[in-house]
N, C-alpha and C positions, 0 to 999 in steps of 0.2 A: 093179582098182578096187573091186568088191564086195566082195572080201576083206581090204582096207582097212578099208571103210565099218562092215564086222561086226567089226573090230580095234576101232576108235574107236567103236561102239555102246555098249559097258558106260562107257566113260570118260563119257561123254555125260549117261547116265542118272543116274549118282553123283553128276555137277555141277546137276542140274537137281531131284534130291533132298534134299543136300544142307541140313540146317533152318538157319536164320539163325539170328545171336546174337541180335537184338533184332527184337521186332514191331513194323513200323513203325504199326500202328491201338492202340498199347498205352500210347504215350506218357503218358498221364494217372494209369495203373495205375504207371506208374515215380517222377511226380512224388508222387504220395499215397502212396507206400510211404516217400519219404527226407522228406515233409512229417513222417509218423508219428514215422520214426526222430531227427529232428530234435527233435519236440516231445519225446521218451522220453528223446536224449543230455541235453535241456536239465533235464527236471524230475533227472536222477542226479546231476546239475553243480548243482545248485541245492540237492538234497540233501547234497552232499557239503561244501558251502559253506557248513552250520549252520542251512538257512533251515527253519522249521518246518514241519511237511506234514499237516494234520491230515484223519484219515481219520473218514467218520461211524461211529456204534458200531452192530455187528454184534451183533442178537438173541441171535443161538446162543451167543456168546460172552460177551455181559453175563449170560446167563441160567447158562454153565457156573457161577460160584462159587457161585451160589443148588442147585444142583442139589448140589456136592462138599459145600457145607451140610446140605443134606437129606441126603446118605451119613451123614456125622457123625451126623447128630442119631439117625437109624433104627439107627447101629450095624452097616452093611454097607458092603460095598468100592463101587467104583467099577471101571467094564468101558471099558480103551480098548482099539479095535478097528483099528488102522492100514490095512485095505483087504484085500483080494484080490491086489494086483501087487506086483511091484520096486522094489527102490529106484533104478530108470532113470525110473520114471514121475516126473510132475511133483505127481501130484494125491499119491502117498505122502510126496514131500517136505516141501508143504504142510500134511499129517493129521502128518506128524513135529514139525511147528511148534507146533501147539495143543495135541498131546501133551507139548510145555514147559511152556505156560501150564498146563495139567491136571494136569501133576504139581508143578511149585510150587506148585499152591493141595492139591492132597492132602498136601504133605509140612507145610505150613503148617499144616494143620488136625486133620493126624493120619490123615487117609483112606486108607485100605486102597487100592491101586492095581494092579491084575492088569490085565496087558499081554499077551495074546497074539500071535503074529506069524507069518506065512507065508512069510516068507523069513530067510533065518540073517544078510545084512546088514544088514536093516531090526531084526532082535534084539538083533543087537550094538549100534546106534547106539541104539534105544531104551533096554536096558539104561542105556547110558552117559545118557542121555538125564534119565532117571527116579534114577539114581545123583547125580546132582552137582545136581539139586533137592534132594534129602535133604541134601544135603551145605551146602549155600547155606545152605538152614532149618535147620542145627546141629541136624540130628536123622537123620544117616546110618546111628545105628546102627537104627534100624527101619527102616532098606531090605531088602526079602526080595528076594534077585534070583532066589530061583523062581519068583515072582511077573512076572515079564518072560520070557517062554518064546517057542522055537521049538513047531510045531505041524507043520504038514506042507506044502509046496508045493503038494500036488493041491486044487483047491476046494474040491470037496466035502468031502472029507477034513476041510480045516482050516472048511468049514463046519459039518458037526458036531463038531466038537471044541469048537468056539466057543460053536456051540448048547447045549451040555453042562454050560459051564462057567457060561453063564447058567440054568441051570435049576437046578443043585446050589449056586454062589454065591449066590444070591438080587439080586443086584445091586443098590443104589438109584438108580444111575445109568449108562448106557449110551452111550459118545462112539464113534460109527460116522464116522470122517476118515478122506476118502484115494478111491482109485477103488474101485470093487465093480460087480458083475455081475449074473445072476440072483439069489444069493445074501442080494442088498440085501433083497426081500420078506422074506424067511427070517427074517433077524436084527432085521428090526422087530417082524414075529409077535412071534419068541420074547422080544425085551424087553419086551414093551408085557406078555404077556401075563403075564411076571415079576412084574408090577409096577413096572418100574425106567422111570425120567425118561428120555426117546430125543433125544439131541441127535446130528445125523448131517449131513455136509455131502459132498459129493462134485461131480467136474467132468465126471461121466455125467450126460446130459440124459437117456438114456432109462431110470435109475434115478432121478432125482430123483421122479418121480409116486409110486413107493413110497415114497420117504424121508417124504414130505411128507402120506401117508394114516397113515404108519404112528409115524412120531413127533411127539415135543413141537414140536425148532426144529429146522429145516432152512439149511446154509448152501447159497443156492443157486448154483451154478456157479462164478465165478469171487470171489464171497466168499471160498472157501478159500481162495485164493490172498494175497484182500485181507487175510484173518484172519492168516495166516504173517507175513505185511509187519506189520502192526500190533502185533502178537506182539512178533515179534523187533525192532523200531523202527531195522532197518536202513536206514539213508538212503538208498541205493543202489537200494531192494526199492522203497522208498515212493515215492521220484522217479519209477522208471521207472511205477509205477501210476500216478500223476499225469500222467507225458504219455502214456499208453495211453489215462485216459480224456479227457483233452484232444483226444485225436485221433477219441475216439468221437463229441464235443462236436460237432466241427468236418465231422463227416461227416453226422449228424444236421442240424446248419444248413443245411449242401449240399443234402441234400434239400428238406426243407422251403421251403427257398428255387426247389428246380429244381420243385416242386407248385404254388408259386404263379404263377411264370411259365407254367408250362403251363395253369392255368385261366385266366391274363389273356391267352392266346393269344399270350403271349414265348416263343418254342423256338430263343433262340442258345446257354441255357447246355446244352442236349442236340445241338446242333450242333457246339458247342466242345469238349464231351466222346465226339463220334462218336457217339451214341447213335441 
């Protein structure tokens, strides 16, 4: 019988460990996640349906063509900076977006455009990127694709080389998109101290405090993202930011609604939510 009992011991324990598919105290967390995805399927369905999406205008971004101006005018290049990461990250896809708007107004105006980059697929796509701007603006044959370079994978590395490139360039203008690291201090220094106009936007909240001492305009966090969508005027891109911030809208009401009941001494909607 005991030797039974130490048979069916481990079977026991397995079943009583065992995690569940779903929490049963979590049900609220399931409906606000398919309310979000609901509002997010609707505004890409409504994008894709022709309906207008109109996004407010981003500082960094109205202020970019005034800044490729001032290259023109001074007679130096322009420095776009794609980030520190991969092209897996979300925030280099984004810095890849406004790096379109950046070089269609350089190829329009004439501005010198040096593109350096830390990974060899993020080069390639830029290259292409910065190639078929010149080519739109019937002026391909002043595309220098040395001017769009690999640099090195290691930080540092492609941090001073960056650095380098701003200090011997002269730059008038300096577009820092995309994620960055410690390095974010570094490349504000050394543009501001250039002399060159710092527009820099990334979706690191604990680089943003440098972005934000250290240059002109700052896109702050999920800007980028909104910048990309508005850029490229994908309907798909703009939809789903319209139900993402619909859904921020509607969680923001939830509170402030669940503040007021708690100062009039109502606590069913923190009861109805488990709280």
């Amino acid at each position: 019988m005991l030797a039974a009992w130490l048979l069916l011991l481990p079977l026991t324990t397995m079943a009583q460990d065992a995690p569940n598919w779903f929490r049963p105290d979590g049900g609220w967390i399931l409906v606000g996640v398919l309310a979000v995805g609901a509002l997010v399927a609707t505004g890409i369905l409504q994008g894709r349906a022709g309906r207008a999406i109109e996004t407010r205008p981003i500082a960094g971004l109205v202020a970019a063509e005034d800044a490729i101006g001032r290259a023109v005018e001074m007679g130096r290049p322009v420095v776009f900076v794609t980030g520190t990461q991969s092209i897996t990250k979300p925030g280099t896809v984004a810095g890849l977006s406004v790096l379109r708007l950046v070089a269609e107004k350089c190829a329009e105006t004439g501005a010198r455009l040096i593109v350096p980059c830390i990974d060899t697929i993020v080069t390639r796509i830029a290259t292409e990127t910065v190639e078929e701007a010149y080519r739109q603006a019937g002026r391909h044959d002043q595309f220098v694709p040395d001017d769009v370079f690999f640099v090195s994978n290691r930080q540092l590395a492609y941090t001073a080389a960056v650095n380098g490139v701003i200090e011997r360039e002269h730059p008038a203008t300096v577009f820092l998109q995309g994620e960055f690291s410690a390095e974010s201090l570094i490349f504000g220094e050394t543009g501001s101290r250039a002399g060159a106009m710092m527009i820099a936007g990334t979706d690191k909240e604990t680089q943003l405090p440098f972005f934000v001492t250290t240059c002109d305009h700052t896109l702050i966090g999920e800007e980028l993202y909104g910048a990309g969508a508005a850029i490229s005027e994908d309907a798909q891109l703009l939809g789903s930011l319209r139900g993402v911030d619909l859904g921020r809208a509607a969680v923001l009401a939830l509170v402030a609604l669940g503040i007021v009941l708690e100062i009039a001494g109502v606590g069913w909607l923190r009861t109805v939510l488990g709280g």
